[in-house]
N, C-alpha and C positions, 0 to 999 in steps of 0.2 A: 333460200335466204328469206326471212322474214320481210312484210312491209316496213314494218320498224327499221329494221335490220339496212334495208335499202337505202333510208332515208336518213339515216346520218354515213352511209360512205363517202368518202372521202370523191370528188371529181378525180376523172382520168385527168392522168397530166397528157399534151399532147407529145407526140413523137416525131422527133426532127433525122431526117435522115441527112447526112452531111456525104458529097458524091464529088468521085473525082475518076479521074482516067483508071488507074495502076491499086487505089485504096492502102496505098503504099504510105504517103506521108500527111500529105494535106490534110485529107479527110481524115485519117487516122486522130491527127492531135487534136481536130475539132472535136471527135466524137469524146478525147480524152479529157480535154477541157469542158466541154457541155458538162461530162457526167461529173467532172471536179467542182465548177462554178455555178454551175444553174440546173444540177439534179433534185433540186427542190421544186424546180419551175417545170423541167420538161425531160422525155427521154432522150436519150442521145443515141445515134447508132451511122456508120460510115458504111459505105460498097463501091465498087467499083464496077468500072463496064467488062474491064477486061484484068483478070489474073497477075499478081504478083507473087513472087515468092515468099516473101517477107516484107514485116516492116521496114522501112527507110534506119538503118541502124541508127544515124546521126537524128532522127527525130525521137526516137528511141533515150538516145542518152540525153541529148538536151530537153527534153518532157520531164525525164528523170530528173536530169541535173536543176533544172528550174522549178517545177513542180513538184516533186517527190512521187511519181506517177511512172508507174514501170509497165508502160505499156505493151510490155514483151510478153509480161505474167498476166495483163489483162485483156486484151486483144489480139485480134487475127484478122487476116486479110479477107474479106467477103467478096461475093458477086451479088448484082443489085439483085439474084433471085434470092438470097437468105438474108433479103428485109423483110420485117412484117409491113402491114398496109400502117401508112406513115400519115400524117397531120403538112409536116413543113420538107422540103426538099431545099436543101442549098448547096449549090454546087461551087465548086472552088473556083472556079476560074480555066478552065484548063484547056480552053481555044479550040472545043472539038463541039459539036456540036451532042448532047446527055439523051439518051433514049428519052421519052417521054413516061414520067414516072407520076404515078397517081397522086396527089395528094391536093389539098386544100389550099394551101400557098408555096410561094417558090420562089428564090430570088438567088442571083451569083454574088460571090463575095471577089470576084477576079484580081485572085493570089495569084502569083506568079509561082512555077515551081521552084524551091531550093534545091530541089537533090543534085548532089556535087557540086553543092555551092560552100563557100567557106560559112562558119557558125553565123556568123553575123548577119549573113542574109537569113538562116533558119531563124535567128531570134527576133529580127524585124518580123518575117512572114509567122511565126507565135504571137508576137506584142498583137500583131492586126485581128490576128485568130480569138485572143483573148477579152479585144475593144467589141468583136464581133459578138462572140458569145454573150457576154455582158450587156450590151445591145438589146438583142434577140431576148433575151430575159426579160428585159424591162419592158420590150414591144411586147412579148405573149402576159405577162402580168398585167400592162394595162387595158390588156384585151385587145389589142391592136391586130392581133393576125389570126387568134382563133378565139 
């Protein structure tokens, strides 16, 4: 790459890893929303500690149904080894104590889990996912975390 070339690219945006037990639901819709509402601002990506089969169906259809976001055709369940080296670490809440993961900032969002809860609880724990992302954008825009 040219000096020139170098010097009008564009900044990295930083990369938030959103972490939960299962990578089942929680983190899932965070990473879906990041990349929906603030992939201008930063990258989005979810893992978990430990293996799940699938996504949470019910986060699945309400991301859909709310969103227009079919996280079935864009996501899969990870383990926190097929993160890249990450900027922000936010963990969901999930009352276990999160391996120690590398990064530059870190903070819990302590969501309760919904799975096999009726929608209503999935759509409160989204509405908070949504305040959160929204948040998180405006703290890394004002430079506040990186």
């Amino acid at each position: 790459m040219e000096a020139a070339d170098r010097d009008h690219a564009e900044p990295q945006k930083p990369k938030v890893a959103f972490l939960c037990v299962h990578n089942s639901c929680r983190s899932q819709m965070a990473e879906a929303l990041g990349k929906h509402l603030a992939g201008d601002v930063f990258e989005s990506f979810s893992a978990g500690t430990e293996s799940s089969a699938q996504i949470n169906p019910d986060a699945v259809r309400l991301v859909k149904e709310i969103y227009g976001i079919d996280m079935a055709q864009t996501q899969y369940n990870k383990p926190l080894s097929a993160l890249p080296a990450v900027d922000i670490v936010v963990t969901m809440g999930c009352n276990v104590q999160c391996p120690t993961f590398p990064c530059s900032y870190r903070e819990d969002w302590g969501l309760d889990d919904p799975s096999g809860q009726e929608d209503a609880v999935f759509r409160a724990v989204l509405s908070r996912i949504e305040a959160n992302v929204r948040d998180l954008k405006r703290r890394i825009q004002a430079g506040e975390l990186v």
